[in-house]
Every structure is written in C-alpha cells, then in structure tokens.
C-alpha positions in Angstrom: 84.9 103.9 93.1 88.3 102.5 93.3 91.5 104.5 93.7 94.8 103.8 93.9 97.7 105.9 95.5 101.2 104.9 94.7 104.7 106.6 95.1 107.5 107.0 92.4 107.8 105.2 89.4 110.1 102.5 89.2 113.0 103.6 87.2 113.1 106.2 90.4 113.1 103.9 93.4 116.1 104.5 94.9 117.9 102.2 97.7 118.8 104.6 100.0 115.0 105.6 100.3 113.9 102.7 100.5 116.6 101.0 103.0 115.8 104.2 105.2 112.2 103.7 105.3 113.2 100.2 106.2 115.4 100.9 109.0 112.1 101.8 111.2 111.3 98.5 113.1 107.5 99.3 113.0 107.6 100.0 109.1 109.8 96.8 108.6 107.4 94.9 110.7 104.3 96.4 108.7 106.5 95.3 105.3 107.3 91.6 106.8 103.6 91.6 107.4 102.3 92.4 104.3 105.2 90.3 102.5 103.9 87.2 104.4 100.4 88.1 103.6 100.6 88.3 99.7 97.7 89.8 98.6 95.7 93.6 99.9 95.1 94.1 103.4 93.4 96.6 105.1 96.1 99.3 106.3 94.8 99.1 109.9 94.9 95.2 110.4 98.4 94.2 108.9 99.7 94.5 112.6 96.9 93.1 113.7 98.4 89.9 116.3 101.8 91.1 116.5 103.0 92.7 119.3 103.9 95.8 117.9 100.8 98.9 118.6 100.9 102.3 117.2 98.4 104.7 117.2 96.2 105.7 114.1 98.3 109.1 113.0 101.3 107.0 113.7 100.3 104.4 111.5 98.7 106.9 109.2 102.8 108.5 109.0 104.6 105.0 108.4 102.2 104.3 105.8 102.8 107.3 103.6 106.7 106.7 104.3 106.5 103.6 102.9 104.3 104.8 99.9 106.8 107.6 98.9 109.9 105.1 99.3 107.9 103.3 96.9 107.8 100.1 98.8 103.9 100.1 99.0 101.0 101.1 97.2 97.4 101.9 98.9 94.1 100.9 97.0 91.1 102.7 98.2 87.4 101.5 97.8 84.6 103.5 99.8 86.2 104.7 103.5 88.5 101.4 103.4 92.7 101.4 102.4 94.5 98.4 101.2 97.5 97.8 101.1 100.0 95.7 99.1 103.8 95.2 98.4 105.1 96.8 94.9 107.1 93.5 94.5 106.9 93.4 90.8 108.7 97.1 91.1 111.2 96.4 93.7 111.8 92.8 92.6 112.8 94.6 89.4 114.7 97.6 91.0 116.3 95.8 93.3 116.5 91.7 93.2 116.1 89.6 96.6 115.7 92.9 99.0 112.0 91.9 99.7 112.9 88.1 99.8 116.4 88.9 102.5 113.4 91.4 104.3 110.7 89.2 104.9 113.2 86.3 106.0 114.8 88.8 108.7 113.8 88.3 112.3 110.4 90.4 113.1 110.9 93.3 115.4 111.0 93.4 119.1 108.1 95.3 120.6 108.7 99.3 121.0 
C-alpha cells in the first residue's frame, strides 16, 4: 500500500512559512539535496555524503517542518518514506524560490 503525506494546499502556502522552514541550514541543505536529486528519495539518505549528520528524531522533526511549510511531501510504501520537492506547488506559489534555493551555497557543517 502506497500513501502519501503532504502539507497545505497550494493556494495556502505562505512565504513566511516556508522562508522560515528555510532559514534552518540542515532543512535547506536536505531541500538543496532533494532539488538536485529530482525524483523520491528515501528520507534517511538525502544527506547521505554531505557533511551535515543529525540524528533520526532530528531528522524525523525537519522532515515534518518542511512537510507543513509545504515544501515537501513524503510517499510511503511498506516501512520505507520518500521524499520529493512540491515544485509544481511552490513553482506556482512562488516563481524562482526553489531555482535561487538550490543555486545558493550548501551549508557549512553544524
């Protein structure tokens, strides 16, 4: 069974949200990851090779930060998470955010 779990619609993204979810370097990092990656990813190997490590309730709190700015949305098959960009939504909401955030510098380690 497939499931997915997504945050507000997009007529309600709002830019403050989102650009505060944002302003954590770990969550901007995961977002820069995922951005460069272009497709689902399993939630606990977007950082995977960068030097950024968190541990799994960490990880587990960005994610759902992201999710209710509505930057992301999480598929879920069997035990496994994916998770992907809501472009389409935020392209839409807000035009060349994702494009100026995935061409900003990567975090420094925390």
């Amino acid at each position: 069974m497939i499931e997915a779990i997504t945050g507000p619609e997009t007529e309600q993204l709002d830019l403050v949200t989102v650009l505060s979810a944002l302003a954590d370097p770990v969550r901007l990092a995961y977002v820069q990851a995922i951005a460069n990656a272009r497709s689902w990813v399993p939630c606990g190997e977007v950082l995977k090779g960068s030097d950024i490590t968190v541990g799994r309730s960490t990880l587990s709190h960005h994610l759902r930060v992201l999710r209710e700015a509505g930057l992301t949305t999480t598929r879920v098959e069997g035990t496994r998470r994916f998770v992907s960009l809501r472009r389409d939504d935020l392209d839409a909401r807000f035009p060349g955010l994702l494009d100026a955030v995935s061409a900003a510098p990567t975090p420094a380690k925390r």
